[in-house]
Steps between C-alpha positions, in 0.01 A plus 500: 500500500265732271234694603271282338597146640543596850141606422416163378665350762282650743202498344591121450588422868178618658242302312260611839562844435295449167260313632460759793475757255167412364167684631744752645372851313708627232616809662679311831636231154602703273848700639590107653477364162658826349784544771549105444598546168789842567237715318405855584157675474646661159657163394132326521314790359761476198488136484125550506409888282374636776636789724653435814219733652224208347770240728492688791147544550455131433722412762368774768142332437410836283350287232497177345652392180251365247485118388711591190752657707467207732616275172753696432624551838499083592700457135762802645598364846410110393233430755163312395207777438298323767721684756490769422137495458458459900342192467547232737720149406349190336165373652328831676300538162347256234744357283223497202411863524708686755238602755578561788433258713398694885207394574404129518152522376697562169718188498407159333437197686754171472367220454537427849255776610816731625544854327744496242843762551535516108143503312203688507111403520483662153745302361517186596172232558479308807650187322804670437442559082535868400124702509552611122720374239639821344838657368665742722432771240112403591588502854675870504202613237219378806710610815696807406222744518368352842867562590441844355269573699593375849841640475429823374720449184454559101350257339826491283745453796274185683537358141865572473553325880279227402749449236806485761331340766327200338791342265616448858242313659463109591211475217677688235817269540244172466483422850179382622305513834563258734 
């Protein structure tokens, strides 16, 4: 058996390790997903043009790679960006803008009167229809500077994980509130 296929295989055969994997910080994911895969440090940083000093120091929790590298890194080693993004599985933010979904005073209302797991209070009415009829490129033009700003990002890089993040998402695939 290759290198590569008893890597598929095992990435295959533990569908809970993936799963598991997101919200868990880059640096504790990264040399799992690498290791995975029969790659070195060097191997990735070639795979990737970066040095194997830049991989270490990711990996150690040093610093962080940036969205692009993100991209390029999910495309590498085959995992969805999401992951690698340390953000938590389907339905802990809205799935028509991405926010985060913590605290409950942010979370739309069913139509039962319960708090919804998967929409916002900005994004979805009370009767279930969406709050404003837009295109996602409207969407990531309104929310990635608030995103900006609360993460402590570049305006260019909330833009460029709108972009990711969104296509993803319950509204984007023309699912509707329930």
């Amino acid at each position: 058996m290759t290198d590569a296929a008893s890597t598929n295989e095992a990435w295959g055969a533990a569908p809970k390790l993936r799963e598991a994997a997101f919200g868990m910080p880059v640096h504790e994911l990264l040399p799992k997903l690498r290791e995975e895969r029969g790659l070195t440090q060097q191997q990735l940083a070639d795979k990737l043009y970066v040095t194997r000093q830049a991989v270490s120091r990711w990996e150690c929790g040093e610093t962080k790679p940036g969205i692009d590298m993100l991209k390029l890194i999910a495309v590498t080693l085959d995992v969805p960006v999401a992951m690698l993004l340390e953000m938590p599985p389907e339905g802990a933010f809205c799935q028509s803008c991405g926010m985060f979904l913590a605290p409950d005073e942010n979370r739309a209302r069913n139509a039962d009167g319960t708090l919804s797991e998967e929409w916002c209070k900005w994004c979805v009415n009370e009767d279930g229809s969406f709050a404003s009829d837009c295109t996602m490129d409207e969407m990531i033009e309104f929310c990635a500077p608030m995103m900006a700003q609360t993460n402590d990002v570049a305006p260019d890089e909330a833009i460029s994980l709108m972009g990711i993040v969104l296509p993803e998402l319950k509204r984007w695939k023309g699912e509707q509130p329930e």
